[in-house]
C-alpha positions as a Markdown table, in Angstrom:
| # | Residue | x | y | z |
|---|---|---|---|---|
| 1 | Unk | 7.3 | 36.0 | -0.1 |
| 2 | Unk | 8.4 | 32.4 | 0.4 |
| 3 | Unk | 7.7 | 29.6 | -2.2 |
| 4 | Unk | 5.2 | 27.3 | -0.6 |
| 5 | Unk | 5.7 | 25.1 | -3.5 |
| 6 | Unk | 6.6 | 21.5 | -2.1 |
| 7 | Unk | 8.0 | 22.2 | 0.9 |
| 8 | Unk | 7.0 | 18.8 | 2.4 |
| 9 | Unk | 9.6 | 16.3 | 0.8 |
| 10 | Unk | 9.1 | 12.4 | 0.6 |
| 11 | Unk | 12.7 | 12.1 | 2.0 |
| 12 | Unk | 11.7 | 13.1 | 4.9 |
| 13 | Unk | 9.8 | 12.1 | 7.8 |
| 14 | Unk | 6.4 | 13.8 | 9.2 |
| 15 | Unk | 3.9 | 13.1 | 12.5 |
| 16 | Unk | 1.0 | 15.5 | 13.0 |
| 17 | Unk | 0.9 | 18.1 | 15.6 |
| 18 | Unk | -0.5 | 15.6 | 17.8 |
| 19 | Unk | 2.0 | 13.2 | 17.4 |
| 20 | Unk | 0.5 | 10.6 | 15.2 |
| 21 | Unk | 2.6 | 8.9 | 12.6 |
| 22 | Unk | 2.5 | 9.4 | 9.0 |
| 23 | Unk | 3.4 | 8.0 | 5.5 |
| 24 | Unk | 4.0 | 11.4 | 2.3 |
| 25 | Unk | 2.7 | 9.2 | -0.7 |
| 26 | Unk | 3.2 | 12.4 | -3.1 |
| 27 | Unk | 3.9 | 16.2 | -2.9 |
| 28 | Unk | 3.5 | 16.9 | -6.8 |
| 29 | Unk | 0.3 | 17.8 | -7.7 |
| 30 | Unk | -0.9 | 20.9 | -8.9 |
| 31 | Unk | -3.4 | 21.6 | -6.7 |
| 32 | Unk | -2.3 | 23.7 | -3.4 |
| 33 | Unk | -5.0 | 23.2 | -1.1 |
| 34 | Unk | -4.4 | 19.7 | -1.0 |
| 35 | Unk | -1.3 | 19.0 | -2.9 |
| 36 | Unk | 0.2 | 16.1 | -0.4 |
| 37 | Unk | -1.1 | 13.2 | 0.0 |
| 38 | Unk | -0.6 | 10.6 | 2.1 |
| 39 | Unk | -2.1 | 8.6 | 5.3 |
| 40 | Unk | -1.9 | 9.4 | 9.4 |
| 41 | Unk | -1.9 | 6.5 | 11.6 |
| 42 | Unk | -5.0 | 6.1 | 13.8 |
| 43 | Unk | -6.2 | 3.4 | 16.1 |
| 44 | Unk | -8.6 | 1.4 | 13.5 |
| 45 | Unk | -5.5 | 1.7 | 11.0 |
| 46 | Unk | -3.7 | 3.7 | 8.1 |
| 47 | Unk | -6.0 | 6.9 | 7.4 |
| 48 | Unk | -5.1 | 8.9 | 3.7 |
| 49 | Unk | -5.5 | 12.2 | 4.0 |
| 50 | Unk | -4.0 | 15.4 | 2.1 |
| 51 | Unk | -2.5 | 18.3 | 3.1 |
| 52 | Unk | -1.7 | 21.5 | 1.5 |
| 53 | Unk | 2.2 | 21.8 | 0.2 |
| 54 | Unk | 3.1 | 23.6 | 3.2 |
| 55 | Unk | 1.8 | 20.7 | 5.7 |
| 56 | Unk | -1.0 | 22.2 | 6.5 |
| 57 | Unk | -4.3 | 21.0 | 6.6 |
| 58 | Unk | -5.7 | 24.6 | 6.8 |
| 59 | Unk | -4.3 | 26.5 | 4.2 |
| 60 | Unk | -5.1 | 29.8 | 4.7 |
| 61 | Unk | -2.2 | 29.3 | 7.8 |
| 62 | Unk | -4.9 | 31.5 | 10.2 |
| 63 | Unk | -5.2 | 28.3 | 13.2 |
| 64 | Unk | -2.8 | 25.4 | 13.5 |
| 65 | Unk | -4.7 | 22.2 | 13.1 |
| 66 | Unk | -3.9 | 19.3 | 15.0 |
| 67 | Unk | -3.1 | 17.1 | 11.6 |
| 68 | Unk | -0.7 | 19.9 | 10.0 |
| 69 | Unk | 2.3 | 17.8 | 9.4 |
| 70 | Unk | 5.6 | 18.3 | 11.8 |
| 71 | Unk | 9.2 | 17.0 | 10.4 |
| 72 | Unk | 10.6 | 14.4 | 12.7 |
| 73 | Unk | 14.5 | 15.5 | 13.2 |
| 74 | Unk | 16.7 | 12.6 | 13.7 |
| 75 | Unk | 17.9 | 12.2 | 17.4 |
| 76 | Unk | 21.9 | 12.1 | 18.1 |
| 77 | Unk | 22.2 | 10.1 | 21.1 |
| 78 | Unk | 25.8 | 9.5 | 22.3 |
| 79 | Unk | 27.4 | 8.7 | 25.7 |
| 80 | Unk | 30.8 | 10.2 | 26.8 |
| 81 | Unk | 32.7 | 10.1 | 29.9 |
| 82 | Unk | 34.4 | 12.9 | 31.6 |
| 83 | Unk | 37.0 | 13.0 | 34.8 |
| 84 | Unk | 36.3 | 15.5 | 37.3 |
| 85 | Unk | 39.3 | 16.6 | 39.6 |
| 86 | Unk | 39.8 | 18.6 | 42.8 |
| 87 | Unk | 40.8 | 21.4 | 42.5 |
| 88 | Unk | 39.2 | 21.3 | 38.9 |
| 89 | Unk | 42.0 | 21.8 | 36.5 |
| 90 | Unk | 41.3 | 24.1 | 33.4 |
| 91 | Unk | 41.0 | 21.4 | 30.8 |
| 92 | Unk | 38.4 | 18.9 | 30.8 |
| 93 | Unk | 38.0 | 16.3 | 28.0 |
| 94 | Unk | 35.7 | 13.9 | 26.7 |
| 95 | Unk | 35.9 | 10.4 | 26.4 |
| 96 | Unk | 34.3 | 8.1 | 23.9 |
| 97 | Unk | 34.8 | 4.9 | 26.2 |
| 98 | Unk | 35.2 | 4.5 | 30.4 |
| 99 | Unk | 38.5 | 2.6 | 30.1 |
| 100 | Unk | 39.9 | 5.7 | 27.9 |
| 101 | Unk | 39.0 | 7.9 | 30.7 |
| 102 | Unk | 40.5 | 5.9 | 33.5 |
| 103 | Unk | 43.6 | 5.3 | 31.9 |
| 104 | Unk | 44.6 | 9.0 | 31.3 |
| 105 | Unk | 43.3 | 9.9 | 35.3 |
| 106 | Unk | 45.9 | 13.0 | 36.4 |
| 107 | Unk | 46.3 | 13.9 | 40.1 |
| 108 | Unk | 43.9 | 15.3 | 42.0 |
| 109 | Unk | 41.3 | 12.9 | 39.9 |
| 110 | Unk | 38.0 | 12.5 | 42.1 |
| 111 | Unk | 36.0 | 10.6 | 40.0 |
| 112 | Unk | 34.6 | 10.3 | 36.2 |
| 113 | Unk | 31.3 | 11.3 | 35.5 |
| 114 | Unk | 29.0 | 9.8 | 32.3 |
| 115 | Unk | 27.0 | 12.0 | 30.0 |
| 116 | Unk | 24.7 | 10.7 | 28.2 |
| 117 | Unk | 23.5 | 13.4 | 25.2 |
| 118 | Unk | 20.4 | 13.2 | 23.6 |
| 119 | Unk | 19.3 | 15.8 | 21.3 |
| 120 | Unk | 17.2 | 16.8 | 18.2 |
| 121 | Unk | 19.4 | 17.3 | 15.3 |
| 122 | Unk | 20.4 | 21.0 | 15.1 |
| 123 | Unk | 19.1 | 22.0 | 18.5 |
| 124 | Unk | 21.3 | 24.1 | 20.8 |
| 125 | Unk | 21.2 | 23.2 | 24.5 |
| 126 | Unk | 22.8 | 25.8 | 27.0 |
């Protein structure tokens, strides 16, 4: 059986379910029904709350509650640029910078295209 002993961490960073922001105070008392504590953003202000160590607001893990805490992955966003040729040749590379690309065009070039990635930290897009 997993350990659901502080497995929200202060180093990292939470919203609920529903999307609203929050602030982990602590994640090291004893008690496991509410042993996080810490505040959710709402409209009139900063909220404090508790959750159990797992980030849940209902422990027993039965229904999802719209306050169980969510970690917040950080996003890579990067932009490359790519030439595209005609016929397509079997090597395609990626450039860090437009000018790069342009000055290594081959024949048959047709163009350069821009990507623009923007992705949760170890997702896997196919």
């Amino acid at each position: 059986m997993t350990d659901v002993y502080n497995m929200i961490s202060k180093d990292k960073q939470y919203r609920t379910r529903d999307g609203r922001e929050v602030r982990i105070y602590s994640t090291d008392t004893e008690h496991k029904f509410d042993g996080v504590h810490g505040a959710t953003k709402e409209i009139h202000g900063w909220e404090l709350t508790a959750w159990g160590r797992n980030g849940m607001k209902d422990i027993s893990g039965i229904q999802h509650s719209r306050s169980d805490l969510i970690e917040v992955k950080p996003r890579i966003k990067r932009t490359y640029f790519v030439n595209l040729y005609n016929p397509p040749e079997g090597e395609s590379i990626l450039y860090l910078r437009h000018e790069q690309a342009m000055a290594n065009r081959k024949d048959g070039w047709v163009g350069c295209a821009k990507i623009k990635i923007d992705i949760e930290e170890g997702e896997q897009q196919v």
